[in-house]
N, C-alpha and C positions, 0 to 999 in steps of 0.2 A: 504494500500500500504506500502512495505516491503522499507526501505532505505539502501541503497547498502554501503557495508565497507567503502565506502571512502567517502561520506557523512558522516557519523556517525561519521569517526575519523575527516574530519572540523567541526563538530559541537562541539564535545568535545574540539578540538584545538582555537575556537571561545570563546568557553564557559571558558577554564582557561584563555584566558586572558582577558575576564571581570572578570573572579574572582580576578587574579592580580591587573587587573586596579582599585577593587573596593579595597583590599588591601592598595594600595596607595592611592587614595582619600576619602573616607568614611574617617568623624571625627570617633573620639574614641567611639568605642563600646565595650561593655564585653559582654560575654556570661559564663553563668554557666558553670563548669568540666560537662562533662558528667560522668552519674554514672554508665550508661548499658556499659556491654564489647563491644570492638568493632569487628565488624560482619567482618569475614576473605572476604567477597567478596567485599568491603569496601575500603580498604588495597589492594586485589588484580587489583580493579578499577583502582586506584590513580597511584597503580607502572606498573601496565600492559601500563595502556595510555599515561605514564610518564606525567601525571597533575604537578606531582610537582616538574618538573626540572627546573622551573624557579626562583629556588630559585637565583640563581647565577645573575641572568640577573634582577631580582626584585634587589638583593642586592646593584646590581651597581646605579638603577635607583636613589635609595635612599642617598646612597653613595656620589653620583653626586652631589648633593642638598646642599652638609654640608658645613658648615665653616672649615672643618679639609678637604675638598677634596681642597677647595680653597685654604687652605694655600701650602698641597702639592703641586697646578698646581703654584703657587707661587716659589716656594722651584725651580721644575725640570721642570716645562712646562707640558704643556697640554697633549702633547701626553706620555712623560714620565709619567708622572700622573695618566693617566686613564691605561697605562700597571702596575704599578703598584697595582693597589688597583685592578685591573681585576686579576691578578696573587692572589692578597692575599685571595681574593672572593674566587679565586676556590680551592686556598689552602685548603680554611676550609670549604667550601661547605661540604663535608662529615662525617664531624662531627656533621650539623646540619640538614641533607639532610633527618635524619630516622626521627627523632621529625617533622620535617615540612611534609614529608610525613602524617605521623600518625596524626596530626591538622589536615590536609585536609581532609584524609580518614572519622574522625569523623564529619567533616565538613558535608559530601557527606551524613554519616547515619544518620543522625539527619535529613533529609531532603528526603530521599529514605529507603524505606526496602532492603531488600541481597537481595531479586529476581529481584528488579528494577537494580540495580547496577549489579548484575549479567548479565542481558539483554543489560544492555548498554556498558558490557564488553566485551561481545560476537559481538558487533558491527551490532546488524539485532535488536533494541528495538522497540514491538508495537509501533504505533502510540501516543498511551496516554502517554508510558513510556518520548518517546523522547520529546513528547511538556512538560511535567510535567519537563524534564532536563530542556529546554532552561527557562522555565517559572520562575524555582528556583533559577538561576543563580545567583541573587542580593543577595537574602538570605544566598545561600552555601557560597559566598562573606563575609557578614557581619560578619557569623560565624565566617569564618576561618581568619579573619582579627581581631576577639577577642581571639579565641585561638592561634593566629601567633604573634603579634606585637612586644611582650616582646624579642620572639625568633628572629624577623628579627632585631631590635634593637641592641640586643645582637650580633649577628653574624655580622651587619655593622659597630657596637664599634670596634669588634676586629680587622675585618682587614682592617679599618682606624687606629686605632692604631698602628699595625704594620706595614704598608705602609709609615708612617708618618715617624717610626724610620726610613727606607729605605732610606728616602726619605732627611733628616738628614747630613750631610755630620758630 
């Protein structure tokens, strides 16, 4: 039995935010560079489903949590606070939107071949393809939670830093 587009696209929208939520929770794991190139259906997966637009909306989560967000709500208040570092988030979002994309795409092939990721970009994947998606969900996770960390770090450094001067009188 065939699962209709809109099925496919909540499983996938299910499925990035266990991957995000495993992002944030899962302790520190590394994973090796991958050394094989990365497979163009891969890459077309990731931005066709938009997987990885949660970059901005992870950044905040983290964000939220800091001692530098706290001093801001401090500074100008809460709701002033979270517009600011939500502003600076999306500021820079697109500086580091390609590399986060590109982590997860590699995420996805280290865990599916291009015909699998192919099938589930087409939105109609066998039966095996789709349970073998939901089944790997933890693992595509762990990955890209050792190929990301450095980068979501870096991107919430920044625009807590800048927020901060904002925030500054």
């Amino acid at each position: 039995m065939g699962y209709s587009r809109s099925t496919a696209l909540t499983i996938l929208n299910v499925a990035a935010g266990l991957l995000f939520g495993l992002v944030l929770e899962v302790p520190g794991f590394a994973v090796a560079a991958e050394t094989a190139p990365l497979p163009a259906s891969a890459l077309a997966f990731v931005q066709d489903r938009h997987l990885g637009e949660s970059l901005g909306w992870l950044g905040y989560q983290v964000a939220s949590r800091t001692v530098t967000f706290s001093t801001i709500v401090e500074a100008v208040g809460r709701t002033k606070a979270q517009e600011i570092v939500q502003d600076e988030l999306q500021y820079l979002q697109p500086q580091y939107q390609q590399e986060w994309d590109r982590n997860l795409a590699e995420a996805y092939a280290a865990s599916f071949t291009a015909d699998e990721l192919t099938a589930l970009n087409v939105g109609d994947p066998p039966p095996e393809v789709a349970n073998k998606f939901r089944a790997r969900q933890r693992d595509v996770g762990m990955d890209m939670k050792g190929r990301s960390s450095e980068l979501l770090k870096v991107y919430v450094s920044t625009a807590l830093d800048n927020a901060l001067k904002k925030a500054k009188p």
